[in-house]
C-alpha positions in Angstrom: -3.8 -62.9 1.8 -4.9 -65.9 3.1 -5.4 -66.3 7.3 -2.8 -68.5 9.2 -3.6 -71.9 10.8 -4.2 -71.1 14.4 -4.5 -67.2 14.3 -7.1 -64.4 14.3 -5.6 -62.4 12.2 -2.2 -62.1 9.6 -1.1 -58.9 11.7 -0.7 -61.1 15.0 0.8 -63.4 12.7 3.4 -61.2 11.8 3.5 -60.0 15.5 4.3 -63.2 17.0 6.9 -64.3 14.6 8.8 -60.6 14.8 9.0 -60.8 18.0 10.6 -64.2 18.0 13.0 -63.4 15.5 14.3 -60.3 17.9 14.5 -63.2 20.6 16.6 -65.1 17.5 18.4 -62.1 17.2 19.7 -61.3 20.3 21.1 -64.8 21.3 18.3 -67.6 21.7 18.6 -70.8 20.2 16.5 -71.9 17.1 13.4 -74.2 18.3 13.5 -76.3 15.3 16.7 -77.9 12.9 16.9 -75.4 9.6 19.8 -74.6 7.1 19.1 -71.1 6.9 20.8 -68.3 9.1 18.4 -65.7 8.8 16.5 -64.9 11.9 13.2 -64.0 10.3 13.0 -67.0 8.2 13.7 -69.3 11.2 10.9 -67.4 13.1 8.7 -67.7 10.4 9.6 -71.8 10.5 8.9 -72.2 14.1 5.3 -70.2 14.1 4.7 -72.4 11.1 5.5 -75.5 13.1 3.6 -74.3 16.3 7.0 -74.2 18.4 6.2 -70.7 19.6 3.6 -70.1 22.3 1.4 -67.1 22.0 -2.0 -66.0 23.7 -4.2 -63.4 23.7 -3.9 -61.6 27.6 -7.8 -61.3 28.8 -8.0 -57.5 29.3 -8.1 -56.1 33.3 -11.2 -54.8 34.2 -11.8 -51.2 35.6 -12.3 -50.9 38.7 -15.7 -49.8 39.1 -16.1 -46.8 42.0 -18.1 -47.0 45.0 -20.9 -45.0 45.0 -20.9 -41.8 47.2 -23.4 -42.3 50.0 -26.4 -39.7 50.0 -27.2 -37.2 52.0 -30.7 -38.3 54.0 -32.2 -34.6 54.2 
């Protein structure tokens, strides 16, 4: 399968446009004119057409502990 303009991989791919057909799904409007009803082949559409915004969140870093003080014996 070849990779999709604009992605890293096919599995965010199919990520992003799932999750905007459950948007589709439960009442938002279509981003783009299109015949068909279906909410998955609209959402396909609009990823196609880079209507739908996606990014990659930057992962929080761990706080890192202070270290314990030592003992001057």
């Amino acid at each position: 399968m070849e990779l999709k303009h604009g992605f890293d991989s096919n599995y965010r791919y199919i990520l992003v446009a799932a999750r905007r057909a459950r948007q589709l799904q439960s009442g938002a409007r279509p981003l783009i004119e299109t015949d068909t009803k279906k909410a998955c082949r609209i959402a396909e559409q609009e990823v196609k057409a880079e209507k739908v915004a996606w990014f990659i969140p930057e992962p929080k870093a761990a706080p890192v502990p202070d270290p314990e003080p030592k003992d001057d014996e």
